[in-house]
C-alpha positions in Angstrom: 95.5 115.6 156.7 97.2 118.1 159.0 99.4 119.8 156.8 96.0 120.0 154.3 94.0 121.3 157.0 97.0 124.2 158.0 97.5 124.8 154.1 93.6 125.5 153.3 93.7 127.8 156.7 96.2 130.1 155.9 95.2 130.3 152.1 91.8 131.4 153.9 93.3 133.7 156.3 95.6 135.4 153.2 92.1 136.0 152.2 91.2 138.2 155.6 88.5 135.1 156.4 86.0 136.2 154.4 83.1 133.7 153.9 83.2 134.0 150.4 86.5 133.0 149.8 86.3 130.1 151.5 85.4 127.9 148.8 88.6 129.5 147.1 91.1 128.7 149.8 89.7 124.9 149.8 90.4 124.6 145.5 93.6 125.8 146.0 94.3 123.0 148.6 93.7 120.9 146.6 95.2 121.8 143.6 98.1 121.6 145.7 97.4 118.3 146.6 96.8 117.2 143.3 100.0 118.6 142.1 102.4 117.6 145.0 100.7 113.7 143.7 102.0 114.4 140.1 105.6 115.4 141.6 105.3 112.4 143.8 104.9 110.2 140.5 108.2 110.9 139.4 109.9 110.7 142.4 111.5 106.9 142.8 110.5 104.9 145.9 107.2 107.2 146.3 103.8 106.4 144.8 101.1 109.0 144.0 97.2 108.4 144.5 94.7 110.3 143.7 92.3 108.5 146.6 94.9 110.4 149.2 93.8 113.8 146.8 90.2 112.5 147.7 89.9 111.4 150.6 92.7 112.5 153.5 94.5 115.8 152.1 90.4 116.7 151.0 89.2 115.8 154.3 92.0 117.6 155.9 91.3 120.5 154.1 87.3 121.1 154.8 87.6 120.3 158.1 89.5 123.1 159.2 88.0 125.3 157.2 84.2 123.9 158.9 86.3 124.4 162.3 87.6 127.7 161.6 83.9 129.0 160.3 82.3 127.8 163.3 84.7 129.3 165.5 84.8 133.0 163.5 80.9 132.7 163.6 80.8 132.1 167.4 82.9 134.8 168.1 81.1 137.3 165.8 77.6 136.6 167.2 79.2 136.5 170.6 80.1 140.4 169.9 77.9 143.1 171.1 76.1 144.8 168.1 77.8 148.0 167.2 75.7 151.1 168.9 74.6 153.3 166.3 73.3 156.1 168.3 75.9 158.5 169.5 74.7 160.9 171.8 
């Protein structure tokens, strides 16, 4: 779940964090996920699931990209708003 989580966050930050490319950095997890399960198929003495796709690299994945929202949200509303008078 951990190396999920770090591999949807940094897809996201190569993104510059924007909200709308959030969605995008979590498909691309899991692709990955779905593809290192393939490779895992073929590899002898390993055994690939697709409930480990679903359920821990997944979970992994949109929780520290819920984390990582909340905690760029905080600090953005925690910001003074920009003046826009300048005298």
């Amino acid at each position: 779940m951990l190396g999920y989580a770090i591999l949807a966050w940094s897809y996201w930050y190569a993104f510059d964090m924007q909200s709308n490319q959030r969605w995008l950095a979590w498909l691309l997890a899991i692709f990955y996920a779905v593809t290192d399960e393939i490779h895992q198929s073929y590899v002898p003495g390993r055994t690939s699931s697709m409930w480990d796709v679903l359920i821990f690299d997944n979970l992994g994945a949109l929780i520290s990209l819920w984390v990582a929202n909340k905690t760029l949200n905080k600090k953005r509303s925690d910001q003074p708003a920009p003046n826009r008078y300048y005298y």
